[in-house]
N, CA, C and O atoms as CSV, one atom per row, in Angstrom:
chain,resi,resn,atom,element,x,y,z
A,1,UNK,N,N,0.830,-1.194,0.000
A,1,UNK,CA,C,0.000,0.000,0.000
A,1,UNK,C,C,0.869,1.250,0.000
A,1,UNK,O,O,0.341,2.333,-0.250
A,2,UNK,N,N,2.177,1.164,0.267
A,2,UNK,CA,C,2.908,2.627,0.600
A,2,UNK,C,C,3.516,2.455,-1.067
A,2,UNK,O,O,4.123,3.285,-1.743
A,3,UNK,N,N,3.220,1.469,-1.309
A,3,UNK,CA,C,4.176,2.381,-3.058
A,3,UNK,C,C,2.819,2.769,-3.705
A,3,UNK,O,O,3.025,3.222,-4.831
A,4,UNK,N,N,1.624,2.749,-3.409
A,4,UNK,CA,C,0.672,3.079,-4.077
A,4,UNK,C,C,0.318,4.426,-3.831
A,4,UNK,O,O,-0.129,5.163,-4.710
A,5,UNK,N,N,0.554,4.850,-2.370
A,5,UNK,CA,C,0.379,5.855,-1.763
A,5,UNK,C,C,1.293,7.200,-2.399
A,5,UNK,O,O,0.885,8.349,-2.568
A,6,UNK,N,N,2.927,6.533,-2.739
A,6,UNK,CA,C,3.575,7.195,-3.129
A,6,UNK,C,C,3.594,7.724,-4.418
A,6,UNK,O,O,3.942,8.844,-4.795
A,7,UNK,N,N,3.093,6.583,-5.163
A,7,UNK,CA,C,2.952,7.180,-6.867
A,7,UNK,C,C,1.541,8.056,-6.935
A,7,UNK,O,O,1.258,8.844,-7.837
A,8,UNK,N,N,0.658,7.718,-5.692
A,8,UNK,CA,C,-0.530,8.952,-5.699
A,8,UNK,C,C,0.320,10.490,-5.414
A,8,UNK,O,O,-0.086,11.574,-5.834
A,9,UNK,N,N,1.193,10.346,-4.850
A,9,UNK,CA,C,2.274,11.428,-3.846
A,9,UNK,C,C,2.605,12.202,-5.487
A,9,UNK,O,O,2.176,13.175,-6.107
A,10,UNK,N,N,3.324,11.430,-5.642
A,10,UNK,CA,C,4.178,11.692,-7.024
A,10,UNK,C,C,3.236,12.174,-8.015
A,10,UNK,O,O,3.610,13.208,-8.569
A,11,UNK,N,N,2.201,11.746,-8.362
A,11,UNK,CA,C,1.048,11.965,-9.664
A,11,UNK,C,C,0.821,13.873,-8.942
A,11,UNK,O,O,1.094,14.802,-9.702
A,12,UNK,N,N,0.398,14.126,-7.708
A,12,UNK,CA,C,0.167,15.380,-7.089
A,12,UNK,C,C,1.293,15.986,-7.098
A,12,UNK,O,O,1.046,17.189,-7.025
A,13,UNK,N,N,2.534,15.785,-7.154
A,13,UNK,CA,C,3.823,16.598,-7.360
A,13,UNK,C,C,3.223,17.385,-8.905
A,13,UNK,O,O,2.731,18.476,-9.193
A,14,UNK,N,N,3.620,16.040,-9.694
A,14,UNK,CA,C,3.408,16.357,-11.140
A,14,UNK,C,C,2.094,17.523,-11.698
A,14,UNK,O,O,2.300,18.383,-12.554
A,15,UNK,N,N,0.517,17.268,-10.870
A,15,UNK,CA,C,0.186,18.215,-11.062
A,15,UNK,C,C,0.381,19.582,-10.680
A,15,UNK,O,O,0.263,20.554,-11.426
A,16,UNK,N,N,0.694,19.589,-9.439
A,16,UNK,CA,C,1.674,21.097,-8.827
A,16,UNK,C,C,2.811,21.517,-10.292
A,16,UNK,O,O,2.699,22.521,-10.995
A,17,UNK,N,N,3.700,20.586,-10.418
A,17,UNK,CA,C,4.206,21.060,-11.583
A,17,UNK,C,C,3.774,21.671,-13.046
A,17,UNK,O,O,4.573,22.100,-13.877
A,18,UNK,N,N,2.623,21.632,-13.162
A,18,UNK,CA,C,1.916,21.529,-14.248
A,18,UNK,C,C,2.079,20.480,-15.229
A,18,UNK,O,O,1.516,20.655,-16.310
A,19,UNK,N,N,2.728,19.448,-15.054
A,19,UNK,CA,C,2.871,17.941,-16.246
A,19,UNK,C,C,1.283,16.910,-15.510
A,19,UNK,O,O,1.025,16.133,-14.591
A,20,UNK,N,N,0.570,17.635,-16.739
A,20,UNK,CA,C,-0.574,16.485,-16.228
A,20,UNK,C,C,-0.934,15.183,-16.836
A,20,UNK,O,O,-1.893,14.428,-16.677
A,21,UNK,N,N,0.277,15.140,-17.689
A,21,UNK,CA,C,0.249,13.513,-18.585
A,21,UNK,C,C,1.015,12.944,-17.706
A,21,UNK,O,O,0.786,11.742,-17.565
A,22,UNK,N,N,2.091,13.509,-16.873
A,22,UNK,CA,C,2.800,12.574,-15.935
A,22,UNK,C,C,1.659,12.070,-15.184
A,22,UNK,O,O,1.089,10.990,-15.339
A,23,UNK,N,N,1.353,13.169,-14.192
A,23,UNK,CA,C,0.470,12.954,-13.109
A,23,UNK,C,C,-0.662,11.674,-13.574
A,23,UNK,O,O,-1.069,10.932,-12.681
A,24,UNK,N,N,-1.016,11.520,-14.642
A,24,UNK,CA,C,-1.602,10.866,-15.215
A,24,UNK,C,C,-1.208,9.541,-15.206
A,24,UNK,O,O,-2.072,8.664,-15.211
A,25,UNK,N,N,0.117,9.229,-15.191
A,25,UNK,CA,C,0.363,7.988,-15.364
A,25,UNK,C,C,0.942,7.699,-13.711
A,25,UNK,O,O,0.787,6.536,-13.336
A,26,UNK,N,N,1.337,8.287,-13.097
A,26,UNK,CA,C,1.286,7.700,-11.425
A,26,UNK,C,C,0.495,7.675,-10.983
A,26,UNK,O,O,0.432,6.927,-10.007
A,27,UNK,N,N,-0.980,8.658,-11.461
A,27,UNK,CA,C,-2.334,7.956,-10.582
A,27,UNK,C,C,-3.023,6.725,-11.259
A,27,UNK,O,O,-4.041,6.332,-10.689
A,28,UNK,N,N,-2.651,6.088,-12.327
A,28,UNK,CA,C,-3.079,5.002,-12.875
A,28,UNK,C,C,-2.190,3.887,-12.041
A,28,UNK,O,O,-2.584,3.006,-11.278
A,29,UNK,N,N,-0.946,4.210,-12.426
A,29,UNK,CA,C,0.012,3.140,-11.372
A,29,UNK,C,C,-0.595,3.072,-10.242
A,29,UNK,O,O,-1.219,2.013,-10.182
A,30,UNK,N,N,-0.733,3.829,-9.126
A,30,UNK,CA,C,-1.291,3.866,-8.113
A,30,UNK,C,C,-2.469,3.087,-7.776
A,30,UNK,O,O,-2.361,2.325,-6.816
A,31,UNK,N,N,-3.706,3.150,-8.471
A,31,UNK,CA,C,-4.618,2.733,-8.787
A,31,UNK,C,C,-4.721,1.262,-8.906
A,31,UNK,O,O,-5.536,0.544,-8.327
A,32,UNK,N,N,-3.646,0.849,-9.860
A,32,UNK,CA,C,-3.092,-0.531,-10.218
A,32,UNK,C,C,-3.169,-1.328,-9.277
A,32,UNK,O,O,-3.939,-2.273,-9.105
A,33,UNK,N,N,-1.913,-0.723,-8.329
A,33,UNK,CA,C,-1.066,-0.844,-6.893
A,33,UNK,C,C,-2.693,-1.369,-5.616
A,33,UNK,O,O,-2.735,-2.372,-4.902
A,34,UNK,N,N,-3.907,-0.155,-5.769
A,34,UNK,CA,C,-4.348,-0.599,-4.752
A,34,UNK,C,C,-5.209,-1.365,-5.118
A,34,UNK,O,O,-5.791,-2.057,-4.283
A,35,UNK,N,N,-5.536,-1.446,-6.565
A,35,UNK,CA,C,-6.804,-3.053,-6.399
A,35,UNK,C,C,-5.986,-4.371,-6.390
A,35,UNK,O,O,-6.391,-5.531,-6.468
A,36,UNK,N,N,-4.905,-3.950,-6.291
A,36,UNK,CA,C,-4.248,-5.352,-6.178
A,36,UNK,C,C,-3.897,-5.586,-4.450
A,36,UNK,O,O,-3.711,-6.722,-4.012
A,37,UNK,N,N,-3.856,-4.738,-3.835
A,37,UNK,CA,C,-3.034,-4.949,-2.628
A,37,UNK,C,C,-4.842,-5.385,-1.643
A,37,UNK,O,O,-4.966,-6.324,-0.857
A,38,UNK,N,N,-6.005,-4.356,-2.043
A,38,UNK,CA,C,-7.207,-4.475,-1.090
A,38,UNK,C,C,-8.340,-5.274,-1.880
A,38,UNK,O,O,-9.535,-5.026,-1.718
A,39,UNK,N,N,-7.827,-6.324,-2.812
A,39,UNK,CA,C,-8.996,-7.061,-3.541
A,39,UNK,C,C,-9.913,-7.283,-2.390
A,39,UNK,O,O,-11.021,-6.769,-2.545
A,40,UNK,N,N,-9.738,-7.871,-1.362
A,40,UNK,CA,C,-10.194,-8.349,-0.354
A,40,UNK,C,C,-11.312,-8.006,0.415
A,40,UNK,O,O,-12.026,-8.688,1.149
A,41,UNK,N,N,-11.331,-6.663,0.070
A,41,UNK,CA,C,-12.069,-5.163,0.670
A,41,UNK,C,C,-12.491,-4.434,-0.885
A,41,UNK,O,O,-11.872,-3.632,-1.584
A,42,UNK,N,N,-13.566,-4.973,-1.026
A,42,UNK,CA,C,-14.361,-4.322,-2.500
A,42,UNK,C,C,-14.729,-2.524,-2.031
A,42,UNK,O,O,-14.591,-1.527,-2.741
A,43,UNK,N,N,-15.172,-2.607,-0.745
A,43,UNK,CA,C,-15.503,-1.052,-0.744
A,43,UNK,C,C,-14.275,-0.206,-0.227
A,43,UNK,O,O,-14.564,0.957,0.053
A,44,UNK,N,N,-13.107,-0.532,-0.068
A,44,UNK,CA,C,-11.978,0.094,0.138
A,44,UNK,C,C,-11.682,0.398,-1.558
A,44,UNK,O,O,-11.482,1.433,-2.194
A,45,UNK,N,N,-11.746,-0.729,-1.846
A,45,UNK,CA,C,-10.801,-0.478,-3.403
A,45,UNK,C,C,-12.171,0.537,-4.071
A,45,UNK,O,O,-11.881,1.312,-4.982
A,46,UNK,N,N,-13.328,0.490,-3.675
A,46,UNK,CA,C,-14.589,1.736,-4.827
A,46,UNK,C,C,-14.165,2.993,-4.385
A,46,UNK,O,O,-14.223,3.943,-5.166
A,47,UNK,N,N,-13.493,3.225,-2.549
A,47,UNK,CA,C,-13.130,4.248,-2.210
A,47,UNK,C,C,-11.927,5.086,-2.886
A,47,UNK,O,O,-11.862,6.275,-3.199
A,48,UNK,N,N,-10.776,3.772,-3.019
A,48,UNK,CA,C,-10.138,4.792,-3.589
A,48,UNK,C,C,-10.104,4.815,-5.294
A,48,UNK,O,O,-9.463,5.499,-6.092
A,49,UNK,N,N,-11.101,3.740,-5.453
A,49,UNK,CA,C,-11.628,4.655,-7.166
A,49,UNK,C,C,-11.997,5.594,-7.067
A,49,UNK,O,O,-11.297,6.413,-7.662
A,50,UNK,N,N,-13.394,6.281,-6.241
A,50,UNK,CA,C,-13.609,7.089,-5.980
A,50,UNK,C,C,-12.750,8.158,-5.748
A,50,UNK,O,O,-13.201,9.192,-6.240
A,51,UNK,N,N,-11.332,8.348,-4.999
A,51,UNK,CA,C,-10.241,9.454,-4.554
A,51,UNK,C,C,-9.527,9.460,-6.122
A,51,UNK,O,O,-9.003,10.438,-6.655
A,52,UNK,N,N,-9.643,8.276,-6.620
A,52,UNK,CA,C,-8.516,8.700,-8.037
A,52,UNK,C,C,-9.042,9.262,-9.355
A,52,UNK,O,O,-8.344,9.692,-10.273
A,53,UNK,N,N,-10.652,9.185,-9.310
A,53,UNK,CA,C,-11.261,9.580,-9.972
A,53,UNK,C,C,-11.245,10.984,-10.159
A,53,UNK,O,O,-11.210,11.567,-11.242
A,54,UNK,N,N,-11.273,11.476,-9.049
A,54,UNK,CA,C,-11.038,12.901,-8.949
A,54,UNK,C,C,-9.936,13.443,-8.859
A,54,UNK,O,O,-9.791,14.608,-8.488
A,55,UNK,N,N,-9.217,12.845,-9.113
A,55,UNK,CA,C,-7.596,13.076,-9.218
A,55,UNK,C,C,-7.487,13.369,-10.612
A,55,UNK,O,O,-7.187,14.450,-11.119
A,56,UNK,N,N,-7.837,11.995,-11.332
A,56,UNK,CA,C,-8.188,12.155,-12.607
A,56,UNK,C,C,-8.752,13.161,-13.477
A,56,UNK,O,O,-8.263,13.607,-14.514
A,57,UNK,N,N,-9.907,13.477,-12.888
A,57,UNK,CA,C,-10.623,14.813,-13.377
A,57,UNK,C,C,-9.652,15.977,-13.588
A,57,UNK,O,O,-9.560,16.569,-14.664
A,58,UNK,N,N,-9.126,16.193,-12.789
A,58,UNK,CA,C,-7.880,17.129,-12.288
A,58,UNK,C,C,-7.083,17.542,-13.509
A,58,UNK,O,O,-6.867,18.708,-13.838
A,59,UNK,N,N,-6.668,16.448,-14.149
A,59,UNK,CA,C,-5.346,16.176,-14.905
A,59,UNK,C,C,-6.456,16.587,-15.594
A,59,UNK,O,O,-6.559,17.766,-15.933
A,60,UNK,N,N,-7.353,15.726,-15.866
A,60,UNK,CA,C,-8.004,16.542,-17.509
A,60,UNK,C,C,-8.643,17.612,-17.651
A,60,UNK,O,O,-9.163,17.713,-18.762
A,61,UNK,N,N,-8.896,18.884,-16.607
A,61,UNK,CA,C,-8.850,19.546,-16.647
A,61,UNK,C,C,-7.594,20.636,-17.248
A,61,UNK,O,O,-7.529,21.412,-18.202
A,62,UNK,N,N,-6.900,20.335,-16.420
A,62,UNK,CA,C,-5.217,20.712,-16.391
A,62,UNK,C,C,-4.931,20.109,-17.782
A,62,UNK,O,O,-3.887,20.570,-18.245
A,63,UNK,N,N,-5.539,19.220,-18.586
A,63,UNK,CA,C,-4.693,19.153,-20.136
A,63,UNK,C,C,-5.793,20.323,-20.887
A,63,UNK,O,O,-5.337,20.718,-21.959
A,64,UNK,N,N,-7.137,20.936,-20.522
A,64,UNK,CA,C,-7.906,21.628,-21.640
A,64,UNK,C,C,-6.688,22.900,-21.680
A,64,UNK,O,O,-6.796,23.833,-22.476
């Protein structure tokens, strides 16, 4: 869970930076990272679909 945490870390650097195709690809990694680590826990893993979703939004905002 902490390298998932971190490439969420990292994807939010990247948007602070303004690179929102990076940011883009560490919140997918991330994402990756936690349905694999909380299969176990279906409403943990909708939660943080839910947190990356809007992460997501973010970036595609930040690419118009």
């Amino acid at each position: 869970m902490d390298y998932g945490a971190t490439l969420e870390v990292m994807g939010t650097v990247c948007l602070y930076m303004k690179n929102p195709t990076q940011a883009e690809i560490f919140y997918r990694k991330a994402l990756d990272i936690y349905e694999l680590r909380l299969e176990s826990d279906p409403e943990q893993i909708e939660e943080k679909r839910r947190e990356m979703s809007l992460l997501l939004q973010a970036v595609h905002i930040m690419n118009q």
